[in-house]
C-alpha atoms as one frame of an Amber mdcrd trajectory, in Angstrom:
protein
   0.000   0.000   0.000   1.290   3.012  -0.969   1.204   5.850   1.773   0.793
   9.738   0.684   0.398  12.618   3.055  -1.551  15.888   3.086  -1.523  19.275
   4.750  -2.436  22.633   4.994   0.523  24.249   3.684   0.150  28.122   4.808
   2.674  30.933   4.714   3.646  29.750   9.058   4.093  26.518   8.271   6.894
  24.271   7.136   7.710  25.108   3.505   6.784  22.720   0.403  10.497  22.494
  -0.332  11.398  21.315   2.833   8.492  18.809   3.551   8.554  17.886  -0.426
  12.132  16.458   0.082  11.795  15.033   3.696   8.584  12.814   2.254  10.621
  11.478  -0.615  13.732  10.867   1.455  11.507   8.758   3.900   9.646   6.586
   1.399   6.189   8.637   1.301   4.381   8.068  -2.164   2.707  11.631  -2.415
   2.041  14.835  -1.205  -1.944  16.479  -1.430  -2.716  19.978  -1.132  -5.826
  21.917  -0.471  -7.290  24.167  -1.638  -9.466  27.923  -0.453  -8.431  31.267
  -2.318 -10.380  33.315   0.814 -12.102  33.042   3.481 -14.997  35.379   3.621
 -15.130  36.657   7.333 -18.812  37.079   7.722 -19.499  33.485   7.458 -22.897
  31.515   7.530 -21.363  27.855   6.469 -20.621  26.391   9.591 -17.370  24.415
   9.755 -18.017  20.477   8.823 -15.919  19.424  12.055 -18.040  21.803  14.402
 -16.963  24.366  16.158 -14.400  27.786  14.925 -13.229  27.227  11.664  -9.170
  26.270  11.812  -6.780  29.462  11.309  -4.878  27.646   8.507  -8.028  27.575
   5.873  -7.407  31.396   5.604  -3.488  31.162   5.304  -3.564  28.304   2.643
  -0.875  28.294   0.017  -1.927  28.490  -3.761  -1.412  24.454  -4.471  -0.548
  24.537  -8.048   2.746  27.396  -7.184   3.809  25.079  -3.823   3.650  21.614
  -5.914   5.449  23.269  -8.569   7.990  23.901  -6.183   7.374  20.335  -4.702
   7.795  18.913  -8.304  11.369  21.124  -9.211  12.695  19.529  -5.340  11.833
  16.016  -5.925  11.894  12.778  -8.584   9.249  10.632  -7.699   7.129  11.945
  -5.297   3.748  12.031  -6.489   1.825  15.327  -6.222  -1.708  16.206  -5.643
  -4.755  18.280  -4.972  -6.838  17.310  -2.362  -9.437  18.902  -3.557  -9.004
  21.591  -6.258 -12.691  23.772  -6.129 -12.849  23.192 -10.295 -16.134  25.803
  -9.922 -14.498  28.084  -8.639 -11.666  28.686 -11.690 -11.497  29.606 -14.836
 -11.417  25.992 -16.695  -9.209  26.971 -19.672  -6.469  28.570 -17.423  -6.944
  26.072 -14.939  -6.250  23.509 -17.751  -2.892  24.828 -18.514  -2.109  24.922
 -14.832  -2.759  21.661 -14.565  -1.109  20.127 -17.741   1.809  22.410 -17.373
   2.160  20.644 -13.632   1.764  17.202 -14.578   4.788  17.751 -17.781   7.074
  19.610 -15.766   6.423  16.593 -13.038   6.819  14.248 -15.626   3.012  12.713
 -15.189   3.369  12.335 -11.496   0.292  15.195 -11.185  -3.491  13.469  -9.483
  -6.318  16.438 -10.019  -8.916  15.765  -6.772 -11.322  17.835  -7.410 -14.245
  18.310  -4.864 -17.124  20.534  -4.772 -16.583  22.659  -1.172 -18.806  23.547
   1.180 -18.006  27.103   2.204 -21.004  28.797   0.292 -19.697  32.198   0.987
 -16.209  31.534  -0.958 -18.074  29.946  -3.929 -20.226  32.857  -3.865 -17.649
  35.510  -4.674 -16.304  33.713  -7.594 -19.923  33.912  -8.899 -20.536  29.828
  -7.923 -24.502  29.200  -7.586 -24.389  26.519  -5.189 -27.049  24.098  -6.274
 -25.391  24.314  -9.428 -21.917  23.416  -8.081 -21.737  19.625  -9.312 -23.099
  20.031 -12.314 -20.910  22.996 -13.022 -17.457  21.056 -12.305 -18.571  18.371
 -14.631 -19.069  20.226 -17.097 -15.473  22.514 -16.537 -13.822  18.987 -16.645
 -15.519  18.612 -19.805 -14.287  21.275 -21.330 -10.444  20.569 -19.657 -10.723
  17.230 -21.302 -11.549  18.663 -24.904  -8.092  21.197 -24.095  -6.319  18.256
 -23.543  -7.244  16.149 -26.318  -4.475  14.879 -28.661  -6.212  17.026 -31.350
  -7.879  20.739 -31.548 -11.636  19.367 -30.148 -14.265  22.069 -29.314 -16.437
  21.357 -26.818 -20.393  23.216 -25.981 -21.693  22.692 -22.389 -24.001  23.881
 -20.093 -22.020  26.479 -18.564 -19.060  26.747 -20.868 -17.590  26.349 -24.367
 -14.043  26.355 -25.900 -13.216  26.398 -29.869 -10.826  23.808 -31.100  -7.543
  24.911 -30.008  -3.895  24.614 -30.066  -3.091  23.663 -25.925  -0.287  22.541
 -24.814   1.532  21.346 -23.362  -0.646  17.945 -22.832  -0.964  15.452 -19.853
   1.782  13.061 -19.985  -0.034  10.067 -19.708  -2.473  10.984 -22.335  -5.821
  12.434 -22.682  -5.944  13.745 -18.757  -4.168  13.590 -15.766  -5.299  10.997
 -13.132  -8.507  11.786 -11.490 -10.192  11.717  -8.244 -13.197  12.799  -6.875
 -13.881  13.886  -3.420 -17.482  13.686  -1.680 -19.716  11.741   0.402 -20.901
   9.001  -0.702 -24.363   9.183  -2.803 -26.124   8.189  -6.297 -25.155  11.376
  -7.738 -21.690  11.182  -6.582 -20.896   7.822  -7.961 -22.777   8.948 -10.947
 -19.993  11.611 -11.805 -17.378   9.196 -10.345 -18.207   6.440 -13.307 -18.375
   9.191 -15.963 -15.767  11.451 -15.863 -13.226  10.462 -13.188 -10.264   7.528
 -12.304 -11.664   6.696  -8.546 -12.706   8.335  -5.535 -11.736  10.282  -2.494
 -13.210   9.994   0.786 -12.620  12.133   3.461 -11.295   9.704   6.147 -12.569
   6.771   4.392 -15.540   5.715   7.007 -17.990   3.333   5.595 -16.222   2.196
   2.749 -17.471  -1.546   3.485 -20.306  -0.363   2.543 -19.982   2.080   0.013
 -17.446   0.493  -2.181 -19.669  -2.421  -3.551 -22.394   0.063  -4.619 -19.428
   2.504  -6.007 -18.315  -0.582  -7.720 -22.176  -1.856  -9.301 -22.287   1.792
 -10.604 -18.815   1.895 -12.301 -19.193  -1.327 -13.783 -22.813  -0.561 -14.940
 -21.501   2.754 -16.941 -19.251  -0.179 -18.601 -15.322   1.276 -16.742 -13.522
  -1.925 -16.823 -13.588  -3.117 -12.807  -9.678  -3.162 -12.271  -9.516   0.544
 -13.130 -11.636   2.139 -10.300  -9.290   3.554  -7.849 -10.065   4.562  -4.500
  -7.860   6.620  -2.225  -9.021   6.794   1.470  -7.943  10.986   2.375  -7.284
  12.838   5.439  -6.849   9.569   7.332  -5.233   9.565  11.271  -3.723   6.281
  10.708  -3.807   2.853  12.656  -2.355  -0.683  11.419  -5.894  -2.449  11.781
  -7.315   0.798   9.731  -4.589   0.473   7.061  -4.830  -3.351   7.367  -9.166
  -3.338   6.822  -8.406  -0.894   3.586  -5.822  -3.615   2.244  -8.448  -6.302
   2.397 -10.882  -3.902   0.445  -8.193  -4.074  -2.130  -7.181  -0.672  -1.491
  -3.691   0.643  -2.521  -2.974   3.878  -1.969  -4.350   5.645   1.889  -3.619
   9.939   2.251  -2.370  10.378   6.132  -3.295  13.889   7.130  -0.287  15.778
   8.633  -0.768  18.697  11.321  -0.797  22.193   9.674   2.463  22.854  11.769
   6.010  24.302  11.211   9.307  22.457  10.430   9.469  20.704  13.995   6.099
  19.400  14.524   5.797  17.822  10.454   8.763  15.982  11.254   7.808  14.808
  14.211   4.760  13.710  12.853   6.585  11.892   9.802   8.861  10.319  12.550
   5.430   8.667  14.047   4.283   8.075  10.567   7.558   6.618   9.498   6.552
   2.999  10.093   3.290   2.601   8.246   5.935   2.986   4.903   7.166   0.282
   3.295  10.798   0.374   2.637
């Protein structure tokens, strides 16, 4: 099983150079970020863990500028977003973001993307929130026709692009790998089976009983079954957790690290340290 990490990177925390090159070192498959561009102070969304909302979601690094310096640091580390708010960007410059990531990286990019649930943030970049789904499929959509071998226009619901010259192009081809966050749900899985590589649940809870219907649904939109992936995120870990995802056939788990400086990442690497396979 391969073990990845994830933080809140912000500008008083450890840097993405330093915790880039301490993950490889160690043995550590990958390195998430989030994502929040503001953090309206008025808020009415209350936080989904309860109580004040963290200080680090209003300090959070850009993802795409501190994996890029992840990426230039690093050889095989594999870099993430855990979860990029596709409705709230542009999807043509977001596409060359993302392509220009995973070729500088040499394919090692994963796009997460997620729908948030701050309604205030999504409303300053103009997001209706009912619409928020439906609105990243579609911007995926349109990535997709940017990244297509050839110049392919695409028409959606809330977007368009002409055939274009883009590139540069995902290395592997067509898109880089992709994950979807969420709870589970018909819609959910839906999306999952049409547009995306596999899944990622916050804390992976329930997967016993989520993954067989994930699974009927992929197989039903006819995605051959070896090719669902599903990454369990934001997990605290424990060897009969990481053992009960290996049995579900699960091979890749996201530990959550402590939005901390220098010292207290490494100490927390130190205590993650066995759970990676040499």
């Amino acid at each position: 099983m391969r073990i990845a990490t994830t933080i809140f990177l912000t500008d008083e925390t450890i840097t993405p150079v330093r915790i880039a090159r301490e993950l490889e070192q160690r043995g550590f498959s990958g390195l998430y970020l989030p994502e929040h561009t503001h953090i309206p102070v008025e808020r009415v969304t209350p936080y989904p863990a309860g109580g004040e909302l963290p200080r680090e979601y209003g300090r959070t690094l850009d993802p795409f500028v501190a994996l890029g310096q992840a990426a230039a640091v690093t050889e095989d580390l594999h870099l993430g977003t855990g979860i990029t708010l596709i409705a709230q960007h542009d999807p043509i410059d977001l596409a060359k973001q993302i392509a220009t990531l995973d070729h500088l990286s040499g394919g090692r990019f994963t796009l997460g993307c997620g729908y948030g649930w701050n309604k205030e943030e999504a409303a300053d970049h103009g997001v209706e929130w009912s619409a928020r789904r439906d609105l990243t499929r579609d911007r995926v959509a349109l990535m997709r026709a940017l990244w297509a071998a050839e110049p392919t226009a695409y028409e959606g619901e809330f977007g368009s692009v002409k055939a274009s010259y883009a590139h540069p192009k995902p290395v592997r081809g067509g898109a880089p790998r992709i994950l979807v966050g969420g709870a589970a749900g018909p819609k959910l899985f839906a999306h999952i089976a049409e547009y995306a590589d596999g899944w990622l649940p916050i804390g992976g809870r329930g997967l016993s009983e989520s993954l067989p219907v994930l699974r009927r649904v992929w197989e039903e939109a006819g995605r051959a079954p070896g090719d669902l992936q599903v990454v369990p995120y934001a997990v605290l870990p424990a060897p009969g957790k990481l053992a009960h995802y290996a049995d579900l056939g699960i091979e890749e788990v996201v530990l959550q690290l402590p939005s901390a400086d220098e010292r207290g990442v490494l100490k927390a690497l130190d205590e993650y340290g066995p759970y990676v396979r040499p």
